[in-house]
C-alpha positions as CSV (number, residue, x, y, z in Angstrom):
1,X,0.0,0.0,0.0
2,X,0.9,3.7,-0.3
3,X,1.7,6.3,2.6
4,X,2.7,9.6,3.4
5,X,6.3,10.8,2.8
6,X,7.1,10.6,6.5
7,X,6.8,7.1,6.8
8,X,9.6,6.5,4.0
9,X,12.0,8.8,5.3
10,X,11.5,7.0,8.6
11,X,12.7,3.6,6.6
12,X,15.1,5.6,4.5
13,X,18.2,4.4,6.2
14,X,17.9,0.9,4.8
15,X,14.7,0.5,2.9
16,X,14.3,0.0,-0.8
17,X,11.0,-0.2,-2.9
18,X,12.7,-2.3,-5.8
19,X,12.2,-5.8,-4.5
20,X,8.7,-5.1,-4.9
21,X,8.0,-2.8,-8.2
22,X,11.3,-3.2,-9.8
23,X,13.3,-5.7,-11.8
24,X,16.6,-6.1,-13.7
25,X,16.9,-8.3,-16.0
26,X,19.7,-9.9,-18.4
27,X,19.6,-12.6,-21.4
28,X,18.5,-15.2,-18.9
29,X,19.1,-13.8,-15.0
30,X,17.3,-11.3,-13.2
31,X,17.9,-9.4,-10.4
32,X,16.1,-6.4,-8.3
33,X,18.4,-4.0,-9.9
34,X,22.0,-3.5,-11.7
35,X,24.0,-3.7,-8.7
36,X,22.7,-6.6,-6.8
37,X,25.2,-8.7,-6.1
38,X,22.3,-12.1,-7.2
39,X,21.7,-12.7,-10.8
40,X,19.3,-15.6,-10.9
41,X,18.9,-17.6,-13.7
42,X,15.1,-17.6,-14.1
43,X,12.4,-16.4,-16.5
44,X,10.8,-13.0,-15.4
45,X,7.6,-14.4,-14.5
46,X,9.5,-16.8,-12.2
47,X,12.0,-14.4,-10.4
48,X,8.6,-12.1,-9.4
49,X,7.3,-15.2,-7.9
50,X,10.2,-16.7,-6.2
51,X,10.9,-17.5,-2.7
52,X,13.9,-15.4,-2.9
53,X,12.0,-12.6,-3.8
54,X,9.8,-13.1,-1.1
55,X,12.9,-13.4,1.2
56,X,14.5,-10.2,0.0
57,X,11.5,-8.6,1.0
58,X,10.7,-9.7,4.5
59,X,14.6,-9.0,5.2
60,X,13.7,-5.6,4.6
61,X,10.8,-5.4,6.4
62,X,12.8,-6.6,9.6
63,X,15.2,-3.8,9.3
64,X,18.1,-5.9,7.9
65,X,20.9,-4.7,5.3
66,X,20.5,-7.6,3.0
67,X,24.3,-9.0,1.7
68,X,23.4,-9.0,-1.8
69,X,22.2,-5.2,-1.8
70,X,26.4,-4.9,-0.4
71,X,26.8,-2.7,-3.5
72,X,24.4,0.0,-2.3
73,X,25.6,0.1,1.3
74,X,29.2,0.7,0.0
75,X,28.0,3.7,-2.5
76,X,26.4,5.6,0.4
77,X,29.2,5.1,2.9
78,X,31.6,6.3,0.4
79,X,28.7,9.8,-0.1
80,X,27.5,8.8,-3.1
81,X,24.1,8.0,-4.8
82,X,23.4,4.6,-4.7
83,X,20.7,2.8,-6.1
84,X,19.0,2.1,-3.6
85,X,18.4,6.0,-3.5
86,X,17.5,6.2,-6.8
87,X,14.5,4.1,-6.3
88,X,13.4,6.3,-3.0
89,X,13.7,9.6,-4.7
90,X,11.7,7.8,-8.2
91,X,9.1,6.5,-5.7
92,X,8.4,8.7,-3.1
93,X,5.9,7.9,-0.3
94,X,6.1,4.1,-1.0
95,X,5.8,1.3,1.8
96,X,4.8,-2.1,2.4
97,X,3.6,-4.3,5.0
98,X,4.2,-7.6,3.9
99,X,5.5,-9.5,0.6
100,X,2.7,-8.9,-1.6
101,X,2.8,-9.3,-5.1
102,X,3.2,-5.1,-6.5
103,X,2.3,-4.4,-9.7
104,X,6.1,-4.3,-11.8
105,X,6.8,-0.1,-12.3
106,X,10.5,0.0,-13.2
107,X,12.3,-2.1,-15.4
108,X,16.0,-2.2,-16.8
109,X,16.6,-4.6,-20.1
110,X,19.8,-5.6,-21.0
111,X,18.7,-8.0,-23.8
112,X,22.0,-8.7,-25.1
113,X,25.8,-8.4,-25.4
114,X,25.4,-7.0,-29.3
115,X,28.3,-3.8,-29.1
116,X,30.2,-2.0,-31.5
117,X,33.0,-1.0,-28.3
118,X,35.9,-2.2,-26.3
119,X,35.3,-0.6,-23.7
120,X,38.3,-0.8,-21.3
121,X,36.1,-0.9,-18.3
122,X,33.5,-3.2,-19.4
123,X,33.2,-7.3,-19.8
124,X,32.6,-9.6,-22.3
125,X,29.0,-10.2,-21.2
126,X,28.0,-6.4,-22.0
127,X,29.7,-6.9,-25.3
128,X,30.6,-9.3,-28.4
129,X,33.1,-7.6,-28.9
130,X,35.0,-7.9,-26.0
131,X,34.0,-12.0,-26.1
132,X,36.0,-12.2,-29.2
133,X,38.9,-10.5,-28.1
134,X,39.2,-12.3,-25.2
135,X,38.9,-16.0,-27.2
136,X,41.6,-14.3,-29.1
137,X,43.5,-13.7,-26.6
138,X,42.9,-15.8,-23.8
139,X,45.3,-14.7,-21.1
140,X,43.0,-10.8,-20.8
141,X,39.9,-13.9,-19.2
142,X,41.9,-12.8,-15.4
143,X,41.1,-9.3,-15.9
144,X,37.3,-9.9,-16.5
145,X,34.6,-11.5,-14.5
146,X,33.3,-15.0,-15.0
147,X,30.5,-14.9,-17.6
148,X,29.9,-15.2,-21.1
149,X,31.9,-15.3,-24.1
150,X,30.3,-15.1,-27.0
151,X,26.8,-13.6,-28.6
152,X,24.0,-13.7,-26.0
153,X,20.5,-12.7,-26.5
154,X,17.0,-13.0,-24.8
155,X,15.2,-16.2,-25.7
156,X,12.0,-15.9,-27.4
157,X,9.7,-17.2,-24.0
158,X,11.8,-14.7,-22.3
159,X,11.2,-11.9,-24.4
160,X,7.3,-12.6,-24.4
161,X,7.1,-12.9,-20.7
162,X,8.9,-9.1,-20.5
163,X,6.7,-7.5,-23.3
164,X,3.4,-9.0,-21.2
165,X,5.2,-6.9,-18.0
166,X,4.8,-4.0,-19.7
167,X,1.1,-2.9,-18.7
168,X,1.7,-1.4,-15.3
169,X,5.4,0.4,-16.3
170,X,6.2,3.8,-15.5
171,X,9.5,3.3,-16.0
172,X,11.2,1.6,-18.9
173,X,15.4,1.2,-19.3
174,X,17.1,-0.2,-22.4
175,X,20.7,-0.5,-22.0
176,X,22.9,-2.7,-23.2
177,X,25.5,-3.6,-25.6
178,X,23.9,-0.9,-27.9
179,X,20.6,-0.1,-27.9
180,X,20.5,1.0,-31.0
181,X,21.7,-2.3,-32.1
182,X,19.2,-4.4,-31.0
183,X,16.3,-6.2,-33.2
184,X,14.7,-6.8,-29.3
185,X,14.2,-2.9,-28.4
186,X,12.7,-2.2,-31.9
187,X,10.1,-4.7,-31.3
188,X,9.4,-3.9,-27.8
189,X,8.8,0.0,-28.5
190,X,6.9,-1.2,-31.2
191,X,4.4,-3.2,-28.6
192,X,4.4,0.0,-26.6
193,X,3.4,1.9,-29.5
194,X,0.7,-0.2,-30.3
195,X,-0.8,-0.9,-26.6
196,X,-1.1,2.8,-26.2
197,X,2.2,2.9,-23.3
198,X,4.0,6.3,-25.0
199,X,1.9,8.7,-22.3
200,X,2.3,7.0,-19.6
201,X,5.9,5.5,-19.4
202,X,9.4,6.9,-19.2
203,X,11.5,5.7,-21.3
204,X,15.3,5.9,-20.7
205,X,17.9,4.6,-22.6
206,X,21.6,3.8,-22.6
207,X,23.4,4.5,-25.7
208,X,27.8,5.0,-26.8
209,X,26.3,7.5,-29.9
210,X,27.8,5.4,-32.1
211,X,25.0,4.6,-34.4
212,X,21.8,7.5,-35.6
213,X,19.3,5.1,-37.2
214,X,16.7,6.9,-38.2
215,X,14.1,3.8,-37.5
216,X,15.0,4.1,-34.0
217,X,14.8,7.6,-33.1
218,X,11.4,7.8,-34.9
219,X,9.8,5.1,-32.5
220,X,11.9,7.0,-29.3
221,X,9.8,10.5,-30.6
222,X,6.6,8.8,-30.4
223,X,6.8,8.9,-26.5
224,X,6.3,11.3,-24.4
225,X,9.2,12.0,-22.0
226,X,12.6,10.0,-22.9
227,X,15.7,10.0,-20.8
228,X,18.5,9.6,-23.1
229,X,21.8,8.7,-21.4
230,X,24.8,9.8,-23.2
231,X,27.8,7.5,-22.7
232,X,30.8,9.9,-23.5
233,X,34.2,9.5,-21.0
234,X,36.3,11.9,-22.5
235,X,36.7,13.7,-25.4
236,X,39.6,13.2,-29.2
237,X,42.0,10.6,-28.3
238,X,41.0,9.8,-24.6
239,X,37.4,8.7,-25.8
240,X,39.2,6.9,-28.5
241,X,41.3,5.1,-25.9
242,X,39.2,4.2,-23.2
243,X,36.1,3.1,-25.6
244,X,37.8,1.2,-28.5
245,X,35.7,1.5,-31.7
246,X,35.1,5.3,-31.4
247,X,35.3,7.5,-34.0
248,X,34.6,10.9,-31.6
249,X,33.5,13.2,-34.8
250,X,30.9,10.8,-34.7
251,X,29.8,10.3,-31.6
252,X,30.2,14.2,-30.7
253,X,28.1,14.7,-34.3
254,X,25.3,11.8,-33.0
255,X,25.0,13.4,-29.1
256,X,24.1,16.7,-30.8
257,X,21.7,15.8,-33.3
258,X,20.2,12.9,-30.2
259,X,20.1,16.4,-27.8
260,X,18.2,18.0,-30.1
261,X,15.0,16.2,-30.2
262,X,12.1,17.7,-28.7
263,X,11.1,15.1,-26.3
264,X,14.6,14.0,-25.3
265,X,15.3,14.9,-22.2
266,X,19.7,14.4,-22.7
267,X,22.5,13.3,-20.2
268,X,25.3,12.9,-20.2
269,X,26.4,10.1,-18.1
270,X,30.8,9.4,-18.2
271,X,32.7,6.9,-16.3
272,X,35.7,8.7,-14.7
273,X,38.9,6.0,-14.9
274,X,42.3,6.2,-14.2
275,X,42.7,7.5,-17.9
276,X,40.0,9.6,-18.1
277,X,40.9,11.6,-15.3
278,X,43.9,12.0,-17.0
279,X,41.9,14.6,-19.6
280,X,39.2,15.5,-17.5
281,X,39.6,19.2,-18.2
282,X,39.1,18.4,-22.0
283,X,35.8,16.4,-20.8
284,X,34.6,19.8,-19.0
285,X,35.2,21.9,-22.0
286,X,32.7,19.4,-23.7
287,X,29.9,19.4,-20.8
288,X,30.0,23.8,-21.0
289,X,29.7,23.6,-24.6
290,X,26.6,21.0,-24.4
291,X,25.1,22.9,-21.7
292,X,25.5,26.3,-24.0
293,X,24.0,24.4,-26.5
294,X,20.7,22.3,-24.7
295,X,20.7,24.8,-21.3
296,X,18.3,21.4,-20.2
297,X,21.0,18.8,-20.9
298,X,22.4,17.0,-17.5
299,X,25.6,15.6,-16.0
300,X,26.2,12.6,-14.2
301,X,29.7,10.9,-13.1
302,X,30.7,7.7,-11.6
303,X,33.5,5.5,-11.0
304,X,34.6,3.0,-12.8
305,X,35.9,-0.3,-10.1
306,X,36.8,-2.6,-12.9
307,X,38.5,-4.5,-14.0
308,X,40.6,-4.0,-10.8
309,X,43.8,-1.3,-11.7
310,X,40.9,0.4,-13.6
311,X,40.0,3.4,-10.5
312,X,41.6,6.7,-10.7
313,X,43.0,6.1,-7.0
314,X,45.7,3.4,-8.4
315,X,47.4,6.1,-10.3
316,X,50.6,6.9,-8.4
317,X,51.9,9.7,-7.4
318,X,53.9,11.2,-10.1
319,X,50.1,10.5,-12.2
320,X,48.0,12.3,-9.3
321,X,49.8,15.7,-10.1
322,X,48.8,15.3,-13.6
323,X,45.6,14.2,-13.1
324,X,44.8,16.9,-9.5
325,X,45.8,19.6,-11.7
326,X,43.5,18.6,-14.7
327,X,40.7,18.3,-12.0
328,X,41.2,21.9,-10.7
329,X,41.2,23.3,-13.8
330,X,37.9,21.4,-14.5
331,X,36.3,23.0,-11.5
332,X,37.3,26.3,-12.3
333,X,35.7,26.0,-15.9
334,X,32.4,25.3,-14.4
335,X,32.3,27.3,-11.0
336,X,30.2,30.1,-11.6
337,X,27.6,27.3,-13.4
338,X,24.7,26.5,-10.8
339,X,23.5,23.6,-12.9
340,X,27.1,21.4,-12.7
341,X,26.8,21.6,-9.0
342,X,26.5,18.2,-8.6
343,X,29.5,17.5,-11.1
344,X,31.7,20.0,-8.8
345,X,31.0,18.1,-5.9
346,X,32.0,14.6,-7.8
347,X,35.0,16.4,-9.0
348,X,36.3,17.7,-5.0
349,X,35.2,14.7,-4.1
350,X,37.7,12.8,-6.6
351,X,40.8,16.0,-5.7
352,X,39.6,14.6,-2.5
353,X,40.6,10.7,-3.2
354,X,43.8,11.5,-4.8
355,X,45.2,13.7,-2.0
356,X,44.0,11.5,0.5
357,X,43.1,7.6,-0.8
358,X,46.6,5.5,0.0
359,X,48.3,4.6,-2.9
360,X,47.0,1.1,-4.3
361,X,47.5,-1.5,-6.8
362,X,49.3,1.1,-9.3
363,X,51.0,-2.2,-10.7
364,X,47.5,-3.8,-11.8
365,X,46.4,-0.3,-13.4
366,X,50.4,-0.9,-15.4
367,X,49.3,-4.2,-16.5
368,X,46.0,-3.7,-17.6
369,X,47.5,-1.0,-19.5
370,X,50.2,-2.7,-20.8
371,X,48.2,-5.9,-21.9
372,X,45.3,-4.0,-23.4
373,X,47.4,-1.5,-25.5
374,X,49.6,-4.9,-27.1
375,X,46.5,-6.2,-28.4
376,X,44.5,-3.6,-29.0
377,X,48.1,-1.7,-30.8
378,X,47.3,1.8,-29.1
379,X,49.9,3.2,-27.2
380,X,49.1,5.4,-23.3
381,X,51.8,7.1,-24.0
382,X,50.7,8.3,-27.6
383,X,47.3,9.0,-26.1
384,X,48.7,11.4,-23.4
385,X,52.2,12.5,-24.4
386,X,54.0,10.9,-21.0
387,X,54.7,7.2,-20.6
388,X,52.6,5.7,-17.7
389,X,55.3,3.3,-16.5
């Protein structure tokens, strides 16, 4: 049932509304969210009617700090926004007595691993690509987590079962691989479309700006409020770098002409890395020349924790100058600019991690490197005109 506001502040501390309207899910595994630390290999109709859903729930009912919901707890203890948070501030005035079945409100596709990119900081079950590099070489499997390695998609019973959840959604997520990629997502706006969903559902979706297929953004105008999540790093040869496959006329060309639909509400969401902090004054000049462009466009950062060497805390010390002194200039670009408030306190907050964090695994962030530029033949030292090691 639904309460007042009070009532949810009063559970704030540990409570989270996604067990009950909310689900993640992946190929073939679903989970509560993206960061839950349990992705069960079920169908969607059987995760919202499993015992361990059930579980989840009670847990939080008794006041308890679940262990798979670890992710979260870390995030806010670190000052961050976690998901859990996410949910509370989407859902306001939520709570629940008991583990009753709740209509499903919010849900986050990843359909398959289809992906133009090599992403430094991603894994070969968000894309194909990476799944072939790593059969070619084998020896990069210790930098990634167990999973798949090769083309995964959605299975057709699968894919009914989630176009049947749709009815009650107010929120809709496609991520990937690429959205823009994927037969799956066409189909599925399509069914939207066609059971009278565009008014009523927000649609948000995860996209490099690779690809502009016309086919694609026509379905996106027909609803009416779309949250289009940028993924752009860094800007020239740092983008280039960390996200192999970019061509960043492109993508720069694609995040414009994306920004300038009329529905589209744009973001701009960047993974900060021990490379990409590297540049991150270059990154800022980018964010005030979108904002001068779409004064509505936002800004999100976070930080990237794998593979593990990939965190801007394992730079060293001689790399912190380099990368403190781009972060100061960064803040100075956007200090008199009310609306990158929040991207001013991610910023002190990473001057804050360099100057204070202990130097750590510096040697794993030299091997990644090393490993990744042999086979990928791009050079760090190229990229930013100093050699790393």
């Amino acid at each position: 049932m639904m309460i007042g506001m009070e009532s949810i502040v009063q559970q704030a501390n540990n409570f989270c509304p996604a067990p009950w309207n909310a689900m993640f899910y992946q190929v073939d595994k679903a989970s509560v969210c993206c960061v839950s630390e349990d992705k069960l290999k079920m169908t969607p109709d059987e995760f919202r009617k499993s015992q361990y859903l059930k579980q989840l729930k009670q847990d939080l009912l008794d006041g308890k700090k679940p262990s798979n919901c670890n992710n979260c707890w870390k995030t806010e203890e670190k000052n961050h926004q976690s998901i859990r948070q996410h949910f509370l501030t989407n859902f306001p005035g939520y709570n629940f007595t008991d583990t009753e079945d709740y209509p499903l409100e919010y849900m986050e596709l990843r359909c398959s691993n289809l992906c133009n990119f090599m992403c430094r900081m991603c894994n070969p079950t968000n894309s194909i690509e990476i799944a072939r590099e790593a059969k070619k070489f084998p020896f990069i499997h210790k930098f990634h987590d167990k999973g798949e390695y090769e083309l995964s998609e959605i299975s057709e019973e699968n894919y009914s079962q989630i176009s049947r959840s749709t009815k009650d959604l107010k929120y809709l997520f496609l991520t990937g691989g690429e959205p823009f990629l994927m037969k799956q997502y066409y189909d599925l706006l399509d069914s939207m479309i066609d059971n009278g969903k565009c008014d009523d559902t927000v649609l948000q979706i995860y996209t490099n700006c690779s690809v502009y297929n016309p086919k694609f953004v026509d379905k996106i105008k027909r609803f009416k409020s779309v949250k289009l999540n940028m993924s752009i790093d860094a800007v020239g040869k740092v983008a280039e770098y960390q996200r192999k496959g970019t061509n960043w006329e492109t993508v720069k060309s694609n995040a414009v002409k994306l920004a300038e639909i009329e529905n589209i509400q744009p973001f701009i969401h960047s993974t900060v890395t021990a490379y990409t902090v590297l540049d991150m004054s270059a990154l800022i000049d980018f964010y005030v020349e979108m904002q001068d462009k779409f004064p509505n466009i936002k800004f999100m950062m976070h930080t990237a924790s794998h593979p593990l060497g990939m965190s801007y805390t394992c730079l060293d010390e001689r790399t912190r100058k380099f990368a403190a002194a781009q972060i100061s200039d960064a803040i100075k670009k956007i200090e008199t600019r009310p609306k990158m408030g929040r991207i001013k306190e991610e910023l002190r907050h990473m001057s804050q991690g360099l100057a204070y964090t202990p130097i750590k695994d510096f040697d794993k962030l030299c091997n990644l490197t090393k490993y990744f530029d042999a086979m990928r033949d791009e050079s760090f030292e190229d990229v930013f005109g100093y050699k790393l090691f």
